[in-house]
C-alpha positions in Angstrom: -51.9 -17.7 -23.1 -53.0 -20.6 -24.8 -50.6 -22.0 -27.4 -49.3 -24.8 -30.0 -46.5 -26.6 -30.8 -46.6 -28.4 -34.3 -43.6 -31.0 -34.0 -42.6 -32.3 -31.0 -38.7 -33.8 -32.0 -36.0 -32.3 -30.0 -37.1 -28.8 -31.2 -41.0 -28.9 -30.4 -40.7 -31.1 -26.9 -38.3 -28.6 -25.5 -40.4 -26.0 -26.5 -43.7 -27.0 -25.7 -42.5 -28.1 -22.2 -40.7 -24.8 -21.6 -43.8 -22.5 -23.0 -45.7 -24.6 -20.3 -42.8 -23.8 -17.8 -43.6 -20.3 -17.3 -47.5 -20.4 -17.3 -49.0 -20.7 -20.8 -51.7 -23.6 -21.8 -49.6 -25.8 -24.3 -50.6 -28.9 -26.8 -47.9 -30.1 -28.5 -49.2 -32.3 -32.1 -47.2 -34.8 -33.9 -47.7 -37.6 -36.1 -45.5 -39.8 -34.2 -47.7 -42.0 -32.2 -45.6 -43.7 -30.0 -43.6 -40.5 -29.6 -47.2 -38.8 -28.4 -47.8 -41.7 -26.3 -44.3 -41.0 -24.5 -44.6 -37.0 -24.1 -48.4 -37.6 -22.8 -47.0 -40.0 -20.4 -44.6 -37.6 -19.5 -41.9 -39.5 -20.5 -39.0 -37.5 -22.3 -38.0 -39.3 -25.8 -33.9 -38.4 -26.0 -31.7 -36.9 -23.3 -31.8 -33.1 -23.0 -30.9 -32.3 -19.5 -33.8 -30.5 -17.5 -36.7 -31.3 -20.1 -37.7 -34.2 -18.0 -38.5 -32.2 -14.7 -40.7 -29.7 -16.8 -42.1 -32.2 -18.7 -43.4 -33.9 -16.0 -44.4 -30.7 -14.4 -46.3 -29.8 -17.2 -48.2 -32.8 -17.7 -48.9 -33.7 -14.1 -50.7 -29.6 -13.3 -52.6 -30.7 -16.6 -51.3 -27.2 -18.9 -49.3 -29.3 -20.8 -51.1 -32.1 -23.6 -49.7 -33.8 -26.5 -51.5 -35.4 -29.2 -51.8 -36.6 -32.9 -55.1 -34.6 -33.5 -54.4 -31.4 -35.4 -57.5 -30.5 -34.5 -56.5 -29.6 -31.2 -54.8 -26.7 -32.2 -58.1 -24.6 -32.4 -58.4 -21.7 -29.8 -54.9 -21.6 -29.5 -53.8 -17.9 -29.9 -50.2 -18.7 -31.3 -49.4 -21.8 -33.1 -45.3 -22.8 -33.1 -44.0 -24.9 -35.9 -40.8 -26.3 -35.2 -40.3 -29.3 -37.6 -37.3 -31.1 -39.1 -35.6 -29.0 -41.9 -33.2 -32.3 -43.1 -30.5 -32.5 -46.0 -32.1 -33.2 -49.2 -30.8 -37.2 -49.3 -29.6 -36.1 -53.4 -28.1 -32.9 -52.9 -27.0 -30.1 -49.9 -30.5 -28.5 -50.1 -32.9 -28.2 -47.2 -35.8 -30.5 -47.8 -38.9 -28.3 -46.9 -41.6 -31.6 -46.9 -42.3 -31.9 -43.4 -42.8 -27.6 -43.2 -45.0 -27.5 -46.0 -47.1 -30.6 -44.5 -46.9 -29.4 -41.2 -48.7 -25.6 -42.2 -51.0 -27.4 -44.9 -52.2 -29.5 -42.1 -52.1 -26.3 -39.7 -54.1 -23.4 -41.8 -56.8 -26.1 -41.9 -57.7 -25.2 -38.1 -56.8 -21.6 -37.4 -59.0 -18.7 -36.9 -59.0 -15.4 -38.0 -56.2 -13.3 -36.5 -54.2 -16.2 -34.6 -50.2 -16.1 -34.4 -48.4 -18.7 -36.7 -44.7 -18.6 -35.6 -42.1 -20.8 -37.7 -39.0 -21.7 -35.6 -37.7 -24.4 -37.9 -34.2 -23.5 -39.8 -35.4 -22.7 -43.2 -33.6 -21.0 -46.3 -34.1 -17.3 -46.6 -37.0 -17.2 -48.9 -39.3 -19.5 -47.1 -41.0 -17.4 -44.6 -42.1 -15.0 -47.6 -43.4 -17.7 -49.5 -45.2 -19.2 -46.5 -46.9 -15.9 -45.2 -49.3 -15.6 -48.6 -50.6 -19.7 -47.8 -51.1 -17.8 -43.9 -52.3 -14.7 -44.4 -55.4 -16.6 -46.9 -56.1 -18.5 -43.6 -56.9 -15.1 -42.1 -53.9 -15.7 -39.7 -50.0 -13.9 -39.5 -47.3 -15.2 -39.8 -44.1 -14.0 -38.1 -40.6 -16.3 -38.3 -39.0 -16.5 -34.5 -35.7 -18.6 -35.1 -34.6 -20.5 -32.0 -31.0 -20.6 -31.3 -30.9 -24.0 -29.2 -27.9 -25.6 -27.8 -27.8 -28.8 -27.4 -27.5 -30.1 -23.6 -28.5 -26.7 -22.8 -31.9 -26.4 -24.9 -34.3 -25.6 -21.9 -32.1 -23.1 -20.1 -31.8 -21.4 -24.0 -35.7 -21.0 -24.3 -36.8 -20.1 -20.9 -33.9 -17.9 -21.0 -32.6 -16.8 -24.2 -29.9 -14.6 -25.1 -32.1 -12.8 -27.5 -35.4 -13.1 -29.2 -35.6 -12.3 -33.2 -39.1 -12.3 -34.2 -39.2 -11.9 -38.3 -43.0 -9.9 -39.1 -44.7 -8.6 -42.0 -44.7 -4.6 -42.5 -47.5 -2.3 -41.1 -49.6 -2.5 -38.0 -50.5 -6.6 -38.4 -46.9 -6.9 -37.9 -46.2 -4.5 -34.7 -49.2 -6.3 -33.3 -48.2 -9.5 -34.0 -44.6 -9.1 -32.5 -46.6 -7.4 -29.4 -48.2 -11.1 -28.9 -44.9 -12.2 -28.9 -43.6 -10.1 -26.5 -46.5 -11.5 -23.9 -45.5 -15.2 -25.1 -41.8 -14.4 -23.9 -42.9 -12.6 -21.1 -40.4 -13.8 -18.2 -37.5 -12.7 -20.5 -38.9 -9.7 -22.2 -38.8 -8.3 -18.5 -35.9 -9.2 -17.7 -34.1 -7.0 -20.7 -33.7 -10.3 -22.9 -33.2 -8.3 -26.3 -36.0 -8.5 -28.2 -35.4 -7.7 -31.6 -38.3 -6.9 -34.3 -37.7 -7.4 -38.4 -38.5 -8.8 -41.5 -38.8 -12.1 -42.7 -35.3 -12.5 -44.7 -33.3 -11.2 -41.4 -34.8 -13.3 -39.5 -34.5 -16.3 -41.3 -30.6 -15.4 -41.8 -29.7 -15.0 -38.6 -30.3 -18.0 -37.5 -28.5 -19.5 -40.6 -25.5 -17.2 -40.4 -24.9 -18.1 -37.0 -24.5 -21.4 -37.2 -22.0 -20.8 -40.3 -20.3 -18.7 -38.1 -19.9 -21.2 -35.4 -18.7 -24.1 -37.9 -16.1 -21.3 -39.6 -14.6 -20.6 -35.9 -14.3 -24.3 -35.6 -12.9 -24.9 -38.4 -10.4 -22.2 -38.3 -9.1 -23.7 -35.5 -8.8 -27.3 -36.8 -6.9 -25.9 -39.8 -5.1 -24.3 -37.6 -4.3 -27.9 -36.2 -3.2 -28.9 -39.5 -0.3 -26.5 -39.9 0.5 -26.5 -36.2 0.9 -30.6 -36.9 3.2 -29.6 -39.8 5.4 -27.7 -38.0 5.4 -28.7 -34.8 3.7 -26.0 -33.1 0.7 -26.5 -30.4 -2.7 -25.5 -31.2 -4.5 -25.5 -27.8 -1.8 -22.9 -27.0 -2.0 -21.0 -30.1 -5.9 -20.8 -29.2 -5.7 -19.4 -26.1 -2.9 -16.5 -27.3 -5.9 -15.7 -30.1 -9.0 -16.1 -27.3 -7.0 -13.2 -25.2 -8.0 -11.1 -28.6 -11.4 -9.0 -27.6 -12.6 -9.2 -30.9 -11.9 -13.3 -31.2 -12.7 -14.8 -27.8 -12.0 -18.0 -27.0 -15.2 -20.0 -27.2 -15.3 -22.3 -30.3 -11.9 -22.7 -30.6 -11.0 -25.9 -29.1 -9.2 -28.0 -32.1 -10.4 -31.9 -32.4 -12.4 -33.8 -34.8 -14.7 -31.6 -35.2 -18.7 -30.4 -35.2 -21.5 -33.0 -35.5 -24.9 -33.4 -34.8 -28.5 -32.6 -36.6 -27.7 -29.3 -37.1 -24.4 -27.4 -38.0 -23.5 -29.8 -41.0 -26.9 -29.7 -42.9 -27.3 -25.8 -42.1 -24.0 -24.7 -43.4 -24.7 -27.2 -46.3 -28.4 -25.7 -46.8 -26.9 -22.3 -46.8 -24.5 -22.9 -49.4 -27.3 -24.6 -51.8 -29.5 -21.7 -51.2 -26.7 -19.1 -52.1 -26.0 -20.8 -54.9 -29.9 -20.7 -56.1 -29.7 -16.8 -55.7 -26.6 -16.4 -57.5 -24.4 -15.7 -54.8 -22.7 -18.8 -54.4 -19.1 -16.9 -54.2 -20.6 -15.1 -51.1 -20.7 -18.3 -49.1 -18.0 -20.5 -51.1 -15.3 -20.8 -48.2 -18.4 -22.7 -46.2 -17.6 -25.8 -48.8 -14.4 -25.5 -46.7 -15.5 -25.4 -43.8 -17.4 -28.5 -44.0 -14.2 -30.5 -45.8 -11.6 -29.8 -42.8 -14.3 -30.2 -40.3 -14.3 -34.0 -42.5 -11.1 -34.0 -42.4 -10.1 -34.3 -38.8 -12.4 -37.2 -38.5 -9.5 -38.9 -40.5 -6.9 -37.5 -38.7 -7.8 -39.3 -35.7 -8.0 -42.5 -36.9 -4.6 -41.6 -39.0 -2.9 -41.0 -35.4 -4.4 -44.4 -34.3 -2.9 -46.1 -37.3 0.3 -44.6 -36.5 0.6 -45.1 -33.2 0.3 -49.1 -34.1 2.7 -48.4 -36.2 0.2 -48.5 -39.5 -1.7 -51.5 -38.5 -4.8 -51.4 -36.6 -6.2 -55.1 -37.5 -7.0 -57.1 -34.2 -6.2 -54.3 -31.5 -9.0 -53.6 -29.4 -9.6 -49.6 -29.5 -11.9 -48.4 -26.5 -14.1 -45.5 -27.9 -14.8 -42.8 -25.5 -18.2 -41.6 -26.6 -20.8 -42.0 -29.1 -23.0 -38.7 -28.7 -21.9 -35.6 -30.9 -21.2 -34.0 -27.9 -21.7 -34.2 -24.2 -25.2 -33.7 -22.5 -26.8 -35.3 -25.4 -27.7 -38.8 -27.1 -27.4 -36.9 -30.5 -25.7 -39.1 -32.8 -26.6 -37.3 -35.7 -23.5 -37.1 -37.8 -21.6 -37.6 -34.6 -17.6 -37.5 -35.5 -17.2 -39.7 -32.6 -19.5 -42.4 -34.2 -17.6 -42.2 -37.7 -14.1 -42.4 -36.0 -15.6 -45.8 -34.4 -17.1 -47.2 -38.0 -13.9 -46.6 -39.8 -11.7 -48.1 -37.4 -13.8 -50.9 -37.3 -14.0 -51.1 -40.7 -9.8 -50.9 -40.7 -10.3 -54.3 -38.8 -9.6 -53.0 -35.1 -11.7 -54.7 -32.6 -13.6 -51.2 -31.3 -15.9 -51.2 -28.1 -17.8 -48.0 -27.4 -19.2 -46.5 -24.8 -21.3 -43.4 -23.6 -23.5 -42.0 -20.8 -26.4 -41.6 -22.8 -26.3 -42.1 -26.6 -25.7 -46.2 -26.6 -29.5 -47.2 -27.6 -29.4 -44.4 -30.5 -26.1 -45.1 -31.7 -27.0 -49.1 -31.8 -29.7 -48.4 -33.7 -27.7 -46.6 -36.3 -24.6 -48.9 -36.3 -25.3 -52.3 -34.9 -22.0 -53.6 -36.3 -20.2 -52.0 -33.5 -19.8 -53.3 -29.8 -21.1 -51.3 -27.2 -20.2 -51.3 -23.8 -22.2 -49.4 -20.9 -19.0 -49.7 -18.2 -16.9 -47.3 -18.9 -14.2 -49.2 -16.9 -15.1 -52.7 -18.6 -15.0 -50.9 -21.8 -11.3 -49.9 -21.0 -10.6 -53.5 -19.7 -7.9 -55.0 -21.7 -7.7 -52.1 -24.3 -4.6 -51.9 -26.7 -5.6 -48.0 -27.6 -8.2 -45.5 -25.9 -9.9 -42.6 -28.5 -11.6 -40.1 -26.1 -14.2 -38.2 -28.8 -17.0 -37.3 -26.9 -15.8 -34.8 -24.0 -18.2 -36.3 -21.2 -16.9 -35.4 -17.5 -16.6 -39.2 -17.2 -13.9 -39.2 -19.7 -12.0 -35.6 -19.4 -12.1 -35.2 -15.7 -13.1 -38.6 -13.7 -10.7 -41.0 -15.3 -7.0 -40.6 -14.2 -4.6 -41.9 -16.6 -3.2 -44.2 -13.4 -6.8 -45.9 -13.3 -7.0 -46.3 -17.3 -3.7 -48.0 -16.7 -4.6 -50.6 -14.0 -7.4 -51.9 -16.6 -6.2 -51.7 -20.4 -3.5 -53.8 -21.9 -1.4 -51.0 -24.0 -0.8 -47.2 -23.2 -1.9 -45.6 -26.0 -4.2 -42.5 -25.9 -5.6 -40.9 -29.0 -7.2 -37.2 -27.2 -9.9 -36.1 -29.7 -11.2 -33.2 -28.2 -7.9 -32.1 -27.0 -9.6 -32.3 -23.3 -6.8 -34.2 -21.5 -3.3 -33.2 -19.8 -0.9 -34.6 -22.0 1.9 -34.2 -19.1 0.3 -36.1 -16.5 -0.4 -39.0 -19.1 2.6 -39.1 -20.3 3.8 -39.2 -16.6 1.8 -42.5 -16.3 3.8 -44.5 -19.2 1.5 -43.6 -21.6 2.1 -42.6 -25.5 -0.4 -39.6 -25.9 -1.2 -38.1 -29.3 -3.3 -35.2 -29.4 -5.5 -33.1 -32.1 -2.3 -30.4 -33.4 -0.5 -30.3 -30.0 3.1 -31.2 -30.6 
């Protein structure tokens, strides 16, 4: 089938490259140049393991196009539009300007009974609002959230574990989530659930999701916060409650919590568009959520402070990541990346270093020092932070070989991904995230 992805960020590149993957005709548009320039080369833009096999696959057999021509959408039976849904900059709102310019710019070149599929995070509302401006352009609209992880966004589109497709009522809509089905056709055989509704549903699931995923963190952090009042340990209280069938234990590791370009503006979209429909009590303890998911950003520079015994001014603090989270060069509201700024900005001496994210994060915070070594940037360290859980850091480094390089012992564990026993076995003072 030939198809179209409109935005090719992290959402549309992944997506384009993977429709491609399994067999379809794919141009991806943009109205990035240089970012067009990169995909056509086939030349990935950030880090997302596997995307940069496929992309190059894609482009080299020639199914697989990228280009700032909107034009180039025409013929295409289904038309994808996966742009940024960012954080109003005045207010927690969604801001819905690149959307709305993206299917202006679209219904312009579609034909007469052609697919339009939204797949960027929207509030629930939008799809409805959308489908009139579609369905005058003689096309359907149908909303098919994706549920993307990062570091594991190609595996999660060329094998989902579900498929919501959002369609209007009637026999326009069983056709058009028919077309979908042959669009997803690798996992529709396979059993993938493929499940068929409205517009609102759709649009919600997505949403709720991701509010569900920062509450379960978040539980667990304020979890950590009473387990560090009392003396209690949280990554042991976690696994009790993950033995629990109805809890599990994914999503609760206690640290410093979620980051990245999605969970914080989604949960903080959702709230401003409950609050628009008069339900803002419905949602109110996601205001919560976000605040202790703030809040123990803080509390690992608070054990830093403390384990200098309140003064950080002049020590040299090694930073153990700079990406949200591993697999990625996301720095996006990375905690990792505001636990670095602020103890720079206590007066420490912080150098930082990560696998992938370096060039992003220097672009956002060039006051920092970066470091690609991670054993030159543990060279004469006073403290180490770990707060990106990269294998480099949780499972390659050995407390005895951080000790032959730094100058002090001190370990500040983030992401509660070390063994606190065979640290402390190597001289060092080890302070974890809750954990007694």
């Amino acid at each position: 089938m030939r198809v179209s992805v409109i935005g090719c960020g992290y959402l549309g590149a992944v997506h384009a490259a993977a429709m491609a993957s399994i067999g379809h005709d794919v141009v991806g548009v943009d109205v990035d140049a240089a970012k067009i320039e990169a995909l056509s080369r086939g030349d990935a833009p950030f880090y997302e393991p596997g995307l940069q096999q496929i992309l190059t696959d894609g482009v080299a057999a020639g199914n697989l196009r990228f280009t700032t021509d909107m034009a180039a959408v025409r013929g295409s039976a289904v038309h994808f539009v996966g742009v940024g849904t960012p954080q109003q900059r005045e207010g927690s709102a969604a801001d819905l300007t690149y959307v709305n310019a993206a299917f202006a710019q679209l219904l312009e070149h579609v034909s007469p009974g052609d697919i339009v599929a939204g797949k960027s995070t929207v509030p629930v509302g939008t799809a409805a609002g959308l489908a009139e401006r579609v369905h005058g352009a003689g096309a359907v609209l149908v909303w098919n959230p994706e549920f993307l992880r990062e570091g594991w966004a190609v595996q999660d589109t060329v094998d989902p574990d579900r498929l919501v497709v959002g369609v209007p009522a009637g026999s326009e809509g069983e056709r058009a989530a028919q077309v979908l089905r042959e669009v997803y056709y690798p996992s529709v055989d396979k059993g993938t659930p493929f499940i068929v509704t409205d517009y609102a549903t759709a649009e919600l699931v997505k949403v709720s999701a991701n509010a569900f995923l920062a509450t379960k963190i978040s539980f667990i952090n304020a979890m950590a916060e009473i387990a560090e009042a009392t003396g209690a340990d949280v990554t042991t209280l976690a696994e009790a409650l993950g033995h629990d069938d109805r809890i599990g234990r994914r999503f609760l590791g206690a640290g410093i919590g979620f980051g990245g370009g999605c969970l914080p503006k989604d949960i903080r979209a959702f709230a401003a568009r409950a609050e628009e429909l008069g339900k803002s009590q419905s949602v109110a303890f996601l205001r919560e959520v976000d605040a202790i998911n703030l809040r123990r950003r803080a509390r690992a520079i608070e054990l830093v402070v403390e384990a200098f015994d309140g003064e950080v001014y002049g020590k040299r603090i090694a930073v153990l990541g700079a990406a949200f989270k591993p697999h990625s060069d996301d720095v996006r509201d990375s905690p990792a990346l505001d636990v670095a700024v602020q103890l720079k900005g206590l007066g420490a001496e912080v150098v930082v270093t990560d696998p992938q994210a370096i060039p992003n994060a220097r672009r956002l915070h060039p006051q920092l020092t970066y470091e690609a070594s991670r054993d030159e940037t543990l060279r004469g360290a006073d403290a180490v932070v770990l707060v990106t859980e990269w294998d480099e850091y949780r499972r390659q480094l050995s407390p005895e070989h951080a000790a032959s390089l730094t100058a002090g012992r001190i370990v500040v564990d983030g992401r509660n991904c070390l063994d606190p026993a065979a640290w402390k076995a190597a001289g060092w003072t080890y302070r974890g995230m809750g954990r007694s």
